[in-house]
N, C-alpha and C positions, 0 to 999 in steps of 0.2 A: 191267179196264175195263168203263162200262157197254155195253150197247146203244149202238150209232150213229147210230139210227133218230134223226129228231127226236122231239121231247117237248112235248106240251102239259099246262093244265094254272091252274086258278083259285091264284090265288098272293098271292091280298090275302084279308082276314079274312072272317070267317061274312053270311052272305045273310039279309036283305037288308041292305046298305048304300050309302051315298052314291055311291062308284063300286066296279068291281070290277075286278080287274086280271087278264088272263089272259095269262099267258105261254110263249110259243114258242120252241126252243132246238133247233138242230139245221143241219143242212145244207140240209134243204128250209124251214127257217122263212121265207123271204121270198116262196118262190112260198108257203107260205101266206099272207102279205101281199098277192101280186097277186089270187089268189086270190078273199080275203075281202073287199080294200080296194083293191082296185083298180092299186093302185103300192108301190111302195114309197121311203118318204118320204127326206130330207134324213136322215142318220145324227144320232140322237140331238138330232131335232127333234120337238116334238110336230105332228102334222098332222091337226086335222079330215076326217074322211071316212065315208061312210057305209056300214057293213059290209053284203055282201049274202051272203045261201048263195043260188045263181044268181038268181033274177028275185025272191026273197022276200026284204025289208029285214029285218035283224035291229038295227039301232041306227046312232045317229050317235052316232060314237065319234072317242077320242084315237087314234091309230095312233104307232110310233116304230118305229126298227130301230138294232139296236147290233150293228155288224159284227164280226166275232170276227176278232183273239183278243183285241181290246180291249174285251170285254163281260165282265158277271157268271160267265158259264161258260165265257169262251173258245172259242165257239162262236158262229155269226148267233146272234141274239135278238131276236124279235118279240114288243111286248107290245099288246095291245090296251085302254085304259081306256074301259069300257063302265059303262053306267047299273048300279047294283050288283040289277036286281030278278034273281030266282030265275028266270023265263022268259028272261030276255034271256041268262044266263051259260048257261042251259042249250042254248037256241038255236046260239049261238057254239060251245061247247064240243063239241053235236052236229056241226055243219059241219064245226068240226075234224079230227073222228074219220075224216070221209069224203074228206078230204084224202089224195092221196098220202103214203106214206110216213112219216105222222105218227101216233104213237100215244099213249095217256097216260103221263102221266109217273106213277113209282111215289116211294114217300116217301123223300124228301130224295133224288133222282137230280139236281136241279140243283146243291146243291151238291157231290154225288161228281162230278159233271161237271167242276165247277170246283177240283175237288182234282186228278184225271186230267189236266186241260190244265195246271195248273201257278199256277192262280189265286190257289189259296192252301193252305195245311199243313194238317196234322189238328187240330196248337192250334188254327186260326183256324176251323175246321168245327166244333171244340167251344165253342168262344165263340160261336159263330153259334147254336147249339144250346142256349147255355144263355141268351145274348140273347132268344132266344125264349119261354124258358119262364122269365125273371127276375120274380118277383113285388114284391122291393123296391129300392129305391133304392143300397145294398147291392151287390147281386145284380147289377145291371143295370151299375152303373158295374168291376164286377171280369169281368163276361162282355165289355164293351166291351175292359179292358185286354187280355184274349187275345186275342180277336177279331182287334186290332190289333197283334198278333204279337208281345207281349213275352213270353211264353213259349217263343214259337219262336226268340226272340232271341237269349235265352241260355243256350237249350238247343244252339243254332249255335255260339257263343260256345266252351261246355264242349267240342264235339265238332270244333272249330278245332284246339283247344288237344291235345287228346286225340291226333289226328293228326298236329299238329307233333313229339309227344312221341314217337310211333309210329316216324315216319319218322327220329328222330335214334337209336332203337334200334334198326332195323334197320339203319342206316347203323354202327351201334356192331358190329354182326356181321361186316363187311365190313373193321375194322380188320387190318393183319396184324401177326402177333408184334412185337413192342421199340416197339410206340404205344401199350403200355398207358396212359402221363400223357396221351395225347389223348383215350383212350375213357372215361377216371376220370374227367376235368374236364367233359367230356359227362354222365356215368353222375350229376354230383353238382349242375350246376342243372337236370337231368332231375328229381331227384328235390325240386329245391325248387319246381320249379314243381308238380311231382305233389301236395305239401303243399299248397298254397297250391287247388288245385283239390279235392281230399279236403274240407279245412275248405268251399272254400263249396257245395257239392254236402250237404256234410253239415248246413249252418246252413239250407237248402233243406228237405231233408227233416223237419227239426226243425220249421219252420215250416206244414207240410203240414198238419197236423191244423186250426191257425186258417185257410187258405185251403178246406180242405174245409168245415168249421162256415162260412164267408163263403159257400160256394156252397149245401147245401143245410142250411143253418138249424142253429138251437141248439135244443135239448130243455130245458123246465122243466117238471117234475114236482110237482104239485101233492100234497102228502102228509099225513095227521094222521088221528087218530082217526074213527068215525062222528060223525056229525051236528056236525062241528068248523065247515061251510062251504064243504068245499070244492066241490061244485056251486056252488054261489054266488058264489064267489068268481072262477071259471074264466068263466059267463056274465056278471058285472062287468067283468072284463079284457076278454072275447072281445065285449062289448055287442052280444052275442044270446044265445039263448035253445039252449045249445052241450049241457047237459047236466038231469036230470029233479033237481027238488030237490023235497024230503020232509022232514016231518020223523021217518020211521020209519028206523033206522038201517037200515045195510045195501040201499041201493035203488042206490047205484052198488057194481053188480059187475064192471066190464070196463073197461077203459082209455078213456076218450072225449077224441079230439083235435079242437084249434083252432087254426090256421093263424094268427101274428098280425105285425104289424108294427109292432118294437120300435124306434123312432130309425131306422129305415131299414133293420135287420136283422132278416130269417126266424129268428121263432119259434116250435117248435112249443109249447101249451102241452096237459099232459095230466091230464085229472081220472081221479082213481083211486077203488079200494075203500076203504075207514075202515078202517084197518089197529086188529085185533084178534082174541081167541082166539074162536073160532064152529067150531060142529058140522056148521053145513050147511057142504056140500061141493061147491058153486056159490059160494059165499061166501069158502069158503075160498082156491077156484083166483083168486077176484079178488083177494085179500089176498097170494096170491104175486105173481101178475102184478103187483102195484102195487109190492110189495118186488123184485121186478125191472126195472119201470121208473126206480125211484129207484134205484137200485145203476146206469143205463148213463148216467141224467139227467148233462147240464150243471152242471143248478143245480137243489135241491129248494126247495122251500116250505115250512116244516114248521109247518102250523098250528095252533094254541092259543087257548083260548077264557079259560082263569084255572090259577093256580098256576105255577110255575115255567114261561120258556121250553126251549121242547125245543132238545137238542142237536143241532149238524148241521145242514146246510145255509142257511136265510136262514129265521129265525124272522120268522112275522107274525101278528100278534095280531086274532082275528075278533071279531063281534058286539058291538062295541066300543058300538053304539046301547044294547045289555041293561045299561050301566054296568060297575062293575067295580074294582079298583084299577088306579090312573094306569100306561102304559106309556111306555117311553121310546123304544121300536122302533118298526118299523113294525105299524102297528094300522090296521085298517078295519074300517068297514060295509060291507057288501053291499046289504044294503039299503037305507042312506041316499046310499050313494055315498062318505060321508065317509072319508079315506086313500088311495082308490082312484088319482084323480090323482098323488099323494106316490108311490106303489109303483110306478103304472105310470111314472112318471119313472125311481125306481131301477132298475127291471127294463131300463128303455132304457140307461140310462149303463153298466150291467153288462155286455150286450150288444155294446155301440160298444168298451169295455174289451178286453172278450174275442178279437172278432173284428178289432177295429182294422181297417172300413172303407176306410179313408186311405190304408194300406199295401196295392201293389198284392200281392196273390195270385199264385203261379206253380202248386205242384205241387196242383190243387185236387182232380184226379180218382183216381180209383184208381191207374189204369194208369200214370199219371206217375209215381207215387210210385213205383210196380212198378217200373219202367226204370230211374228213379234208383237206385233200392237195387240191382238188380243194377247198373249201371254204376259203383258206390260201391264192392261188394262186388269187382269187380274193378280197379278202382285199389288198392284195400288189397292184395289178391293181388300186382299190378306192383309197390310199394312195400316190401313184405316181399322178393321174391326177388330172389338176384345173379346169377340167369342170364337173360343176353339173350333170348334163344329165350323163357322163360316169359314176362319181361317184356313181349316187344312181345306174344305169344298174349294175355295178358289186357288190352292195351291196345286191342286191336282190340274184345275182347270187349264191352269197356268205351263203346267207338266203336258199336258194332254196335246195345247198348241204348240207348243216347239217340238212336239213330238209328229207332227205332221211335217215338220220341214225335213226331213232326215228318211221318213219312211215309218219310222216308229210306230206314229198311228197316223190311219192316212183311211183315204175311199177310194174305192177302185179308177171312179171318174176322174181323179186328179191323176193318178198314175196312165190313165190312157190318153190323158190330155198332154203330158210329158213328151209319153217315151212317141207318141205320133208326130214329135216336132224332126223327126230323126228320117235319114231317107232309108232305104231299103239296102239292105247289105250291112247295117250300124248297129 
């Protein structure tokens, strides 16, 4: 559990802005209310009133109060909406500090707050988490669907199921001799439901890898000889100015990344070295690096200027402006623009392909997948053995790891490893 102390704390975006929200969470937040504002308002009313730190105005502001345990963190919560300038939040914030009993809040303690009173799961803290830091449309609509607890859902679901099964094996122990046909016909849709939870726990984890690529992006690796294009090709896609283009070969030595938004899904895109035999030994470390960014890539690029296209990955044909003979692939200019549009289209449909957007995500982060696999690996254990005793032991165990994805059962270290992924005010 956190601190009990209340908690303050600037909870809306970077200064200066239009308004600024600073929010109170705690036992004492309302005499922080009387306090600053004189009252405290109608519950989950906006109320005009003008904050004072004692005889000095600090703003006419919005004032609210949301009694707990019907608030964000299950706890009174007082928010203040103040003018968003850098004086006025700092003013307020100051006054706060000098309040009884109230101190700053640290990063992400509101929502470990609201995990502790029971507001919501560690799914929903992770979707909150990556709600936050979603750059695409993508990203945003698959953090919403946790957020909104369907990971927790039927992760519940699994560990319903998991414990009905528990409870009919240990009940299978309790038989006495000459009930064998009672504890067999038990012992045998025990095991059909066991199957039936194996396969979709297993088609879960299979799908893991596209719901991780949905949360933190795809990798395309830009690849081909020196002076093929690919700085230029990389600052076309990225339309800025992402990587130094030359025309002396050899000038990209080190991996240079671009952040991009492909159809709605994170992609990174990475210009590499000119993969070729060279002496210098700064050149050459770049021409591994680059043969090991393409060897963990998604998808390579493998670009060509004339003569046969290269094998492997997604041929695209450069300097298409210099002439050349006719291609039937993808071909551009970098410099005209010409293809550029046609690519970046495929590169989006390949992407939407891959990750399939549409299809909500469940085990997107490490740890999930962690828990599922061991809670996999011990359903296989219960399903293999004829003894009771082993059976319910690994069903618990089974019970015990998907009960770590949710909160259920957990160690404090994974909880502070979370909720610290959150900035301050969260």
């Amino acid at each position: 559990m956190s601190d009990a102390r209340t908690i303050f704390a600037l909870s809306s975006g970077a200064l200066p802005s239009g308004i600024a929200v600073v929010r109170v969470s705690g036992p004492d937040a309302f005499a922080a209310l009387v306090a600053v504002a004189g009252m405290v308002p109608e519950p989950r009313v906006a109320t005009l009133r003008t904050l004072r730190d004692g005889a000095d105005i600090i703003d006419r502001a919005l004032v609210l109060a949301f009694p707990g345990p019907a608030s964000a963190t299950g706890e009174d919560v007082a928010e203040f909406h103040v003018h968003g300038g850098q004086a006025v939040v700092a003013a307020l914030l100051s006054c706060m500090a000098r309040q009884p009993g109230l101190r700053p809040a640290t990063a992400g303690e509101y929502t470990r707050r609201a995990f502790d009173n029971g507001r919501l799961d560690l799914t929903q803290a992770e979707g909150l988490a990556d709600l936050v830091t979603a750059e695409t449309e993508a990203q945003r609509r698959a953090a919403l669907t946790q957020s909104d607890g369907a990971l927790r859902r039927r992760v519940e679901g699994w560990r319903a199921t998991i414990i009905g099964l528990l409870a009919e094996a240990e009940a299978g122990l309790d038989f006495a001799e000459g009930e064998e046909d009672v504890e067999t016909g038990l012992h045998r849709r025990n095991m059909s439901t066991l199957a039936d939870l194996i396969a979709d726990l297993e088609a879960s984890l299979r799908d893991s890898a596209r719901a991780r690529a949905l949360r933190e992006g795809l990798t395309i690796v830009v690849s081909g000889p020196p002076n093929v294009g690919k700085s230029s090709l990389v600052n076309a896609l990225s339309r800025r100015e992402v990587a130094i283009v030359s025309p002396w070969p050899g000038t990209t030595r080190d991996a240079l990344e671009a952040r991009l938004d492909l159809g709605g899904v994170l992609v990174t895109l990475v210009d590499t070295a000119g993969l070729r035999d060279t002496d210098d030994p700064i050149e050459a470390e770049g021409v591994a690096r680059a043969r090991a960014r393409a060897a963990d890539a998604d998808l390579v690029l493998n670009l060509w200027t004339d003569g046969a296209p290269p094998a492997g990955g997604l041929a695209v044909r450069t300097k298409i402006d210099l002439g050349g003979a006719p291609c039937d692939g993808l071909a551009v200019s970098s410099l005209t623009g010409t293809g550029i549009a046609t690519l970046t289209d495929h590169l989006a449909s390949w992407a939407r392909a891959t990750v399939r957007p549409e299809e909500p995500p469940l085990l997107a982060h490490e740890r999930h997948y962690t828990a599922c696999s061991a809670a996999l690996e011990a359903l296989w254990e219960a399903a293999a053995t004829q003894d009771d005793v082993l059976e319910a032991e690994s069903l618990r165990s089974a019970a015990s790891a998907l009960g770590t994805i949710t909160g259920a059962v957990g160690v404090e270290e994974v909880f502070d490893r979370i909720f610290s992924q959150f900035c301050i005010g969260k």
